[in-house]
MARKETOR-98423 format. One record per residue (C-alpha): residue number from 1; residue in one letter; x, y, z. Coordinates in nm, 3 decimals. Example, Ala and Ser with C-alpha at 12.3 -4.5 7.8 and 13.67 -1.06 7.14 Angstrom:
2
REC  nr rest      px      py      pz
REC   1    a   1.230  -0.450   0.780
REC   2    s   1.367  -0.106   0.714
//
This chain:
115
REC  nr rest      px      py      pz
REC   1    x  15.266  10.699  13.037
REC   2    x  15.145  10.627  12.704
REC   3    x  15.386  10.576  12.433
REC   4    x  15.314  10.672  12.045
REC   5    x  15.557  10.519  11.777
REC   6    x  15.519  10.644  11.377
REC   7    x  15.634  10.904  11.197
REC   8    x  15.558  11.268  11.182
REC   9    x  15.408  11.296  10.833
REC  10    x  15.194  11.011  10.859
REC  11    x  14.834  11.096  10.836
REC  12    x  14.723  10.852  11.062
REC  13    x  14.986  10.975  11.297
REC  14    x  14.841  11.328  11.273
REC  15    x  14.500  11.235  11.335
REC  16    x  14.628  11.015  11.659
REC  17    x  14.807  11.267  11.769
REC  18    x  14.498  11.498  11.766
REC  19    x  14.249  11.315  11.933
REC  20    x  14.510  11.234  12.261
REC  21    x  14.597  11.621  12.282
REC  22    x  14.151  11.691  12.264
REC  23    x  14.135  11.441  12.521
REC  24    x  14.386  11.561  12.748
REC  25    x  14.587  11.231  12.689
REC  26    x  14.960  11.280  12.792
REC  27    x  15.199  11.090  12.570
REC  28    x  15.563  11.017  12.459
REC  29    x  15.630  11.024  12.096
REC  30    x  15.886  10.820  11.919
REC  31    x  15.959  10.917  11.567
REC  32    x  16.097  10.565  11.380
REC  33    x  16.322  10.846  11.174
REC  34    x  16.476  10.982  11.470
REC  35    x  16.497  10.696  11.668
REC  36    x  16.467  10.336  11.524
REC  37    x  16.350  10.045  11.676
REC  38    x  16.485   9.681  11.698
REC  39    x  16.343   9.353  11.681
REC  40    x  16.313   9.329  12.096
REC  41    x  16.052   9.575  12.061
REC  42    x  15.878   9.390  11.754
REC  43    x  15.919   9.073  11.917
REC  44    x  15.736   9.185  12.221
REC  45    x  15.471   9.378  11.996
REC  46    x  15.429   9.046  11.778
REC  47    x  15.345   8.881  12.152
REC  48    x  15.058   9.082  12.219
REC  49    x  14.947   9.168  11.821
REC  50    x  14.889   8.947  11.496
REC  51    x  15.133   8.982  11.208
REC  52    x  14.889   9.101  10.971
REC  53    x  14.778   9.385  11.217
REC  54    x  15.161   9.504  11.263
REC  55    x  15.284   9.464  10.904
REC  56    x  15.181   9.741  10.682
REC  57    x  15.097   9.590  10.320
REC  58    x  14.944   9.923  10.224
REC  59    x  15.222  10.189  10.251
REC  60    x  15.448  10.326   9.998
REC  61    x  15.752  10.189  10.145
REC  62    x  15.620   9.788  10.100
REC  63    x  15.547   9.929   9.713
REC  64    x  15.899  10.041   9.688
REC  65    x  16.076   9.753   9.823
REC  66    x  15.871   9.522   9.611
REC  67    x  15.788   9.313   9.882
REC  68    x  15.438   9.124   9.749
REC  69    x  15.710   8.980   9.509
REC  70    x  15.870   8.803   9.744
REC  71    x  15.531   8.607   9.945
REC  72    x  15.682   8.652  10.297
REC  73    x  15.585   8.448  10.541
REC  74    x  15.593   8.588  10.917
REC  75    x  15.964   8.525  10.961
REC  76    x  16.035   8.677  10.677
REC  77    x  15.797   8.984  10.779
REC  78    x  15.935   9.003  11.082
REC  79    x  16.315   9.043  10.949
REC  80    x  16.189   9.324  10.738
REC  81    x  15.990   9.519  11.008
REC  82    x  16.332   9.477  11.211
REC  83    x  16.524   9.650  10.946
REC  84    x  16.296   9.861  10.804
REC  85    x  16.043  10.035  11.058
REC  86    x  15.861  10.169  10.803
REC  87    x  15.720   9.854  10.724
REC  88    x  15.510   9.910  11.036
REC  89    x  15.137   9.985  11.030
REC  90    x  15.111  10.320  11.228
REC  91    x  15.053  10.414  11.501
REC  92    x  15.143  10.184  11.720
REC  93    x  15.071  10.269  12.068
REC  94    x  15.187  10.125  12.403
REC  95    x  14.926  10.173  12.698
REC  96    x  15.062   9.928  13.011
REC  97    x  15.092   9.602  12.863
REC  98    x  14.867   9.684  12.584
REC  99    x  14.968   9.765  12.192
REC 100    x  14.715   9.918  11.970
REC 101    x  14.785   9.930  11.581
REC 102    x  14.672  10.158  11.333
REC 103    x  14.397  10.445  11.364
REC 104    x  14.062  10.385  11.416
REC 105    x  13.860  10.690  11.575
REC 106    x  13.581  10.545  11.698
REC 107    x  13.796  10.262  11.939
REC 108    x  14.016  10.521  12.042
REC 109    x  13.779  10.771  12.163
REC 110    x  13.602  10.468  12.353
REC 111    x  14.003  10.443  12.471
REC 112    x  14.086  10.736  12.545
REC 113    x  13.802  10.984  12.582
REC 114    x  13.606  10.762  12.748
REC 115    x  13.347  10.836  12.495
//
């Protein structure tokens, strides 16, 4: 089964979310407020995924923590995605031993619709 990871509020998220259900796509959803994850699962993300595709350099939470400040390199990235999930671009979704990151309609339609 497929396996959706973000948060509920997140408009990329929503739009995600919306295109599996109109494609008749059966998933698991884990909300990173209700249920954290841990650096196994970013370590095995980071395996199959680039840095720069996972870490999210655009949200409100990298603003807040002032994090261009520091000029993280991927260690560094990786010790705040651990810590702070939501650091992470979203969604991220698990298909086999696939990961896709981030929203883009077209690629998941060709995905998941088939279309």
């Amino acid at each position: 089964m497929i396996k959706v990871y973000g948060i509920k509020t997140c408009g990329s998220v929503k739009k995600a979310l919306k295109l599996l259900n109109e494609c008749g796509i059966e998933y698991e959803f884990v909300d990173f407020k209700k249920s954290p994850i841990g650096c196994e699962k970013i370590n095995a993300w980071l395996e199959k995924v680039s840095m720069d595709k996972l870490f999210n350099t655009r949200g409100t939470k990298y603003r807040q923590l002032k994090l261009k400040d520091l000029n993280l390199d991927d260690e560094g990235k990786k010790g705040w995605l651990c810590k702070e999930n939501l650091l992470i671009k979203r969604p991220v979704i698990e298909m086999g031993d696939k990961v896709i990151v981030g929203f883009d309609e077209e690629r998941y339609k060709e995905v998941f619709c088939g279309s």
